[in-house]
ZAMARGU-4260 file (C-alpha; in steps of 0.2 Angstrom, whole numbers, plus 5000, padded with zeros to 4 digits):
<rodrens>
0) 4911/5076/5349 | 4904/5093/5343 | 4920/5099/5334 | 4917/5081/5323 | 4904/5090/5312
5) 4914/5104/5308 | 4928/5091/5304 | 4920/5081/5294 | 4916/5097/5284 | 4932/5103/5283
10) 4940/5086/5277 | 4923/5087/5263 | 4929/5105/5257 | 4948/5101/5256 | 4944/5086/5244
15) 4930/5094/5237 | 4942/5107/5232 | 4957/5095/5228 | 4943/5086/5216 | 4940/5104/5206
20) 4957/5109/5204 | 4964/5094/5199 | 4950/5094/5185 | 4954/5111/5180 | 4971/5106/5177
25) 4968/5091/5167 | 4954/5099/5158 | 4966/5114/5153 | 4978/5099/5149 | 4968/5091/5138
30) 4961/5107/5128 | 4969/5109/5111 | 4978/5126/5110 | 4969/5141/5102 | 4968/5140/5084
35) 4968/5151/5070 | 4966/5143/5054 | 4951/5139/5045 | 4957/5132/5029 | 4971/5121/5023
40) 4978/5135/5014 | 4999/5137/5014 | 4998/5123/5028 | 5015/5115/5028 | 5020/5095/5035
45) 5022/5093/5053 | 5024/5074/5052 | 5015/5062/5061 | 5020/5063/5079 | 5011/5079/5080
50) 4995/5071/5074 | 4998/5059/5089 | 4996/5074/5102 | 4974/5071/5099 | 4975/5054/5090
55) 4983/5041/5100 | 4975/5026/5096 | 4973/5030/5075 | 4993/5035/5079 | 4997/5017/5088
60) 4986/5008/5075 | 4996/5017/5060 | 5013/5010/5068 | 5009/4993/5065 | 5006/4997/5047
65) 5018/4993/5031 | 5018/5011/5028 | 5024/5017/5042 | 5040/5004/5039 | 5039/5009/5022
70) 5057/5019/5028 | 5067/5019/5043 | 5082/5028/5050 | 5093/5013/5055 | 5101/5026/5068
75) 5082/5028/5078 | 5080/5008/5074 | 5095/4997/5071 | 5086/4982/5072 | 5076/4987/5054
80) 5089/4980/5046 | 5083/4964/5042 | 5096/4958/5028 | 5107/4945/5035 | 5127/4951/5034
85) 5135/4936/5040 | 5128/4926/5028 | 5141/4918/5012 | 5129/4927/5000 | 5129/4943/5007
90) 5134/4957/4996 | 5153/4960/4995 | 5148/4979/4987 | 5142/4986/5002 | 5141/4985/5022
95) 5130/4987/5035 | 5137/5000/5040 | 5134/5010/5025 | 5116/5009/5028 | 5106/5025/5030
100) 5089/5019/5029 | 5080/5002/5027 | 5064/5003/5013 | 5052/4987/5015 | 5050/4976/5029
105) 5037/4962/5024 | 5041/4954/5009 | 5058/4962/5001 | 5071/4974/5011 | 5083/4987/5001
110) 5093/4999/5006 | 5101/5019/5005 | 5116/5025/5009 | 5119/5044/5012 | 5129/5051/4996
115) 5132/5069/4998 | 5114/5079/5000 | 5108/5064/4990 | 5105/5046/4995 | 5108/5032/4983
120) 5097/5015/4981 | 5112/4999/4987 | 5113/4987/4974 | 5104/4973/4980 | 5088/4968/4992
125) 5086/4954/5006 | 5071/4943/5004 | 5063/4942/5020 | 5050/4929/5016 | 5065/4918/5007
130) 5079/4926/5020 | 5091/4926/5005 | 5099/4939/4996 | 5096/4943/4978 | 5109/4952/4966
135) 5104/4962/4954 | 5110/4958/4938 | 5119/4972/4931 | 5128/4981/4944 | 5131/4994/4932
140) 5111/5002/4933 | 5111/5006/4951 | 5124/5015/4950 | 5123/5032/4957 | 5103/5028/4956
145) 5097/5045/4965 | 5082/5041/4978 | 5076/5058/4977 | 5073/5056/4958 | 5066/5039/4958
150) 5058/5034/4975 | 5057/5047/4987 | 5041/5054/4983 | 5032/5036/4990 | 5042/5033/5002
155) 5044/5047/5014 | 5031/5061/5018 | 5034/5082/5014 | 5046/5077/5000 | 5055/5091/4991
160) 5068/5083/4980 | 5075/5099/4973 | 5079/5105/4989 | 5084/5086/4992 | 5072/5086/5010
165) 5057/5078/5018 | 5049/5079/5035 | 5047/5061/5040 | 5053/5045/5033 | 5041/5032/5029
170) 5020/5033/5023 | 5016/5047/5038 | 4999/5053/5042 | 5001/5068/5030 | 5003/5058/5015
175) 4984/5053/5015 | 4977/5068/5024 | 4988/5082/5016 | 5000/5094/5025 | 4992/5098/5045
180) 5001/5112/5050 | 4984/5123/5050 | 4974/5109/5060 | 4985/5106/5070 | 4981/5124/5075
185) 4964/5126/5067 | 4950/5138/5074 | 4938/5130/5085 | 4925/5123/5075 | 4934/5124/5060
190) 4944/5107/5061 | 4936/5098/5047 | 4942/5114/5037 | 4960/5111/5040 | 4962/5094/5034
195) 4959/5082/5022 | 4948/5065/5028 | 4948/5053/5010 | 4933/5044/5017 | 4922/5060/5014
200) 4930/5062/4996 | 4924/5056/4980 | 4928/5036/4975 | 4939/5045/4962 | 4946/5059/4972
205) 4950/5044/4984 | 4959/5033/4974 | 4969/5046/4969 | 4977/5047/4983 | 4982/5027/4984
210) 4985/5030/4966 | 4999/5044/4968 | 5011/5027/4972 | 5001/5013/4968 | 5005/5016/4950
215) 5018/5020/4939 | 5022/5034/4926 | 5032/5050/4926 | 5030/5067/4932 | 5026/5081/4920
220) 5042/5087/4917 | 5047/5069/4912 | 5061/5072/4929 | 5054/5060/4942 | 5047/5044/4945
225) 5031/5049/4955 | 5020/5064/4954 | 5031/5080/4960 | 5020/5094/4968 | 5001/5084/4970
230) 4996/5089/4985 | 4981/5080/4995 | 4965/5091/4992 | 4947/5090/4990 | 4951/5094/4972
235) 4966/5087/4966 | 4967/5076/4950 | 4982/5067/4948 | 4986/5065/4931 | 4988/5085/4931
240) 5002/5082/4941 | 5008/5062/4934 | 5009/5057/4917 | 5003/5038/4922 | 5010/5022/4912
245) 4998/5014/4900 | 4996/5000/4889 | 4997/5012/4873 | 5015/5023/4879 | 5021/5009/4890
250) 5018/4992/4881 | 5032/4984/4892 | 5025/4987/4908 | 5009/4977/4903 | 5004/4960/4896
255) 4994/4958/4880 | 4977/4958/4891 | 4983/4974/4899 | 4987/4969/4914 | 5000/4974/4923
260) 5016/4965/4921 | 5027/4981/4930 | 5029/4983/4950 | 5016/4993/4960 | 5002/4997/4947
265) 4990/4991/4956 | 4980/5009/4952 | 4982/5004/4934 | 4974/4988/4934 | 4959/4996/4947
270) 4953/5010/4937 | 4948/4998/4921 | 4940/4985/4932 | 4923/4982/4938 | 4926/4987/4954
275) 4931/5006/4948 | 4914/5007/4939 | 4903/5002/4953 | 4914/5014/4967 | 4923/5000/4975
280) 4938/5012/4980 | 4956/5004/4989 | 4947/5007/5005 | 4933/4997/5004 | 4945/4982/5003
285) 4959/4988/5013 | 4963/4993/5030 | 4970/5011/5030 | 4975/5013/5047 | 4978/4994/5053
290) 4984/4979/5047 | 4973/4966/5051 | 4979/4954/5036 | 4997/4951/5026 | 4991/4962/5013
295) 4983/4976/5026 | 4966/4969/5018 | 4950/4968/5030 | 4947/4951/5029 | 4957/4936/5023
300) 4956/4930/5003 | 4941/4922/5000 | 4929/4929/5013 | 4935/4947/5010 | 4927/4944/4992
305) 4911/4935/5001 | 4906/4950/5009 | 4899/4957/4991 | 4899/4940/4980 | 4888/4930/4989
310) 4896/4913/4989 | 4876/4905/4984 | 4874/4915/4970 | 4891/4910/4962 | 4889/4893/4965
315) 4875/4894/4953 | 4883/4900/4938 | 4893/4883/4929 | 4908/4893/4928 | 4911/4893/4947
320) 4906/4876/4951 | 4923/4870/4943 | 4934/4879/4960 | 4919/4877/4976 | 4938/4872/4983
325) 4948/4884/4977 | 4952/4903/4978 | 4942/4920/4972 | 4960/4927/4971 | 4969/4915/4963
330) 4957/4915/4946 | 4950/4934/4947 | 4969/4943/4954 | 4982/4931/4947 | 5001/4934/4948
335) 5005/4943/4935 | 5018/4954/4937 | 5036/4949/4931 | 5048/4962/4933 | 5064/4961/4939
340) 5064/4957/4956 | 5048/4959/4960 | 5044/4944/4950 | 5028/4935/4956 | 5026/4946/4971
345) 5009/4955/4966 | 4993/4952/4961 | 4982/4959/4946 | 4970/4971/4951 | 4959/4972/4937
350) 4949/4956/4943 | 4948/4950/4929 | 4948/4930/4925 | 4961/4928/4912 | 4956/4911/4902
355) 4969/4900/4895 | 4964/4906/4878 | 4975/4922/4880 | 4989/4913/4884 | 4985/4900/4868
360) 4983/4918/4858 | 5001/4926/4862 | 5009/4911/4862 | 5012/4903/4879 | 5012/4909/4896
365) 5027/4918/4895 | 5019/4928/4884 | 5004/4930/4893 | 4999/4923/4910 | 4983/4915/4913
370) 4976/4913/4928 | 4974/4893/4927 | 4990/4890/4924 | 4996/4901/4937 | 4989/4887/4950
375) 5002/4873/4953 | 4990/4859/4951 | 4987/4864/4930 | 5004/4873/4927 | 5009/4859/4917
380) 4994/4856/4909 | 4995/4858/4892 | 4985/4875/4886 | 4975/4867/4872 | 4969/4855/4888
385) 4963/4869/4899 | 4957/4877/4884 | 4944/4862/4880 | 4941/4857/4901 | 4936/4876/4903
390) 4925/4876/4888 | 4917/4863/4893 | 4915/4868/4911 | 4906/4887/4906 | 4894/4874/4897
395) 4890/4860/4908 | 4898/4862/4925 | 4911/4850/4930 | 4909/4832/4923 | 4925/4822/4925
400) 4926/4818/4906 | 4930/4837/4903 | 4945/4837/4914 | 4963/4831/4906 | 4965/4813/4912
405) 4984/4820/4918 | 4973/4831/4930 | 4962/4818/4938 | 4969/4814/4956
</rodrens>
């Protein structure tokens, strides 16, 4: 009985010690290494799975993104290919097996093969949403089509065309917060020095960044598709680095209103709206690093919009009363992009109600999209129609003499 004490004790010090050492080791475990860097000067790219070494969840959260299946190697994740190749109207021009990398995975799928040093764009793109295929129409354009000159700048991360490299396929990390060699190894107290975070830039400085792919345009030097050599920075303007398409230089991209007709020009259409004015920025409406919604947005359609416009005060104005059913996006971001492929896959982003009058003015919708029309139950509806009921509407609110008697259900 008298040795229990001193065995009690012992058996106390023993775990006491196992307890200490074990939290030495996890502690020196856990400790980022010794840094050195106190600036983001001459950083390089170490792509995103070194990011994921201190931020595990933002990491895991990125990985449900679309950017991060922006692009994948189809020999890390063979199931990426999502095109069906048993199907009669599968492309005869090219196989499966030809596929280097898959590039989409919501809406539309295409596809590059390895050519050389080089990887060239596969002449035709599965429609995930539709599960069909669609041809292109002239064969003869995507011919030797160069994805280093036309894409690879927004759809990998560290790209360096004339070297014909990247570090990391897909939308990475680094593509938002700029190269993170030096943070990754930064001095203590100096991590915030060592990296770029968007949310503590300027609205403009911001957008920038989402702008950089979300719009279209040339580099400089007139030789790629996307800005060659902007850099994510504190101080970076883009349009030293792109010459971005405009109404003016590109009148084929655009609609009369000046809105975008031409794929991903989101960017475009942002900087002349209201939104851009008052410092709305991509963020406020998207999710950067989950995707809580089908467009990454952080709320659904119309209550996304609620959160600012107040559904009481817009009920009030005449204008609104006609839609207290309908859709904020479907009148104020309408369908308006037409080209190619693409066709009637992306929203304006100048929010900007485009009345039937424009359509009326350029003769027809074809010519210009409104965004009545662009809702199935007035497609039909003759212009001069809409013209009169909308009129009427902005006037008086919503008597059933204004509508066109073909309308009234």
């Amino acid at each position: 009985m008298k040795k229990l004490p001193w065995i009690i004790g012992a058996i106390f010090l023993i775990t006491l010690s196992i307890v200490v050492i074990t939290t030495v080791i996890i502690l020196k475990k856990k400790a980022p290494p010794k840094g050195v860097f106190k600036d983001m000067v001459n950083a390089t790219f170490v792509g995103s799975d070194e990011c994921r070494k201190c931020h595990e969840r933002l990491y895991s959260n990125w990985k449900g993104t679309l950017h991060s299946r922006m692009m994948v190697d189809v020999k890390k994740d063979p199931a990426a290919i999502l095109g069906d190749f048993d199907a009669p109207t599968a492309p005869k021009s090219f196989k499966k097996t030809d596929i280097a990398y898959t590039v989409g995975s919501q809406w539309r799928q295409r596809y590059l093969t390895k050519s050389g040093d080089d990887y060239l764009i596969l002449p035709a793109q599965f429609s995930v949403a539709d599960s069909k295929w669609e041809e292109t129409g002239d064969n003869s354009k995507w011919k030797n089509r160069s994805w280093f000159k036309e894409c690879a700048g927004c759809h990998a991360t560290g790209v360096e065309p004339e070297k014909k490299t990247f570090k990391e396929a897909g939308v990475g990390c680094e593509s938002c917060h700029g190269p993170g060699s030096n943070h990754a190894k930064a001095a203590l107290g100096y991590e915030i020095f060592t990296i770029i975070n968007p949310a503590k830039l300027p609205t403009r400085a911001a957008a920038d960044i989402c702008g950089s792919c979300h719009s279209s345009g040339a580099d400089k030097g007139g030789k790629y598709t996307y800005p060659l050599n902007y850099r994510v920075s504190p101080g970076s303007n883009l349009r030293l680095f792109f010459k971005i398409a405009s109404p003016q230089n590109n009148p084929d991209r655009f609609w009369p209103s000046k809105d975008s007709k031409g794929h991903h020009q989101q960017f475009i259409d942002w900087e002349r709206s209201e939104h851009a004015k008052a410092g709305i920025a991509c963020y406020t409406c998207h999710s950067v690093h989950e995707k809580e919604t089908l467009f990454q947005t952080k709320k659904a359609g119309d209550e996304l919009c609620k959160t600012c416009h107040k559904p009481l005060e817009l009920q009030a104005k005449s204008s609104h009363t006609i839609h207290t059913f309908g859709s904020c996006i479907a009148c104020h971001m309408p369908l308006t992009v037409k080209e190619g492929l693409y066709a009637g896959a992306e929203r304006s982003h100048s929010f900007k109600f485009v009345g039937p009058e424009e359509s009326f003015k350029h003769g027809g919708v074809n010519n210009q999209p409104n965004s009545c029309s662009g809702c199935h139950y007035h497609k039909d509806t003759p212009l001069a129609d809409l013209m009169g009921a909308w009129s009427a509407v902005k006037q008086l609110g919503t008597p059933k003499s204004v509508i066109p008697q073909k309308e009234v259900r």
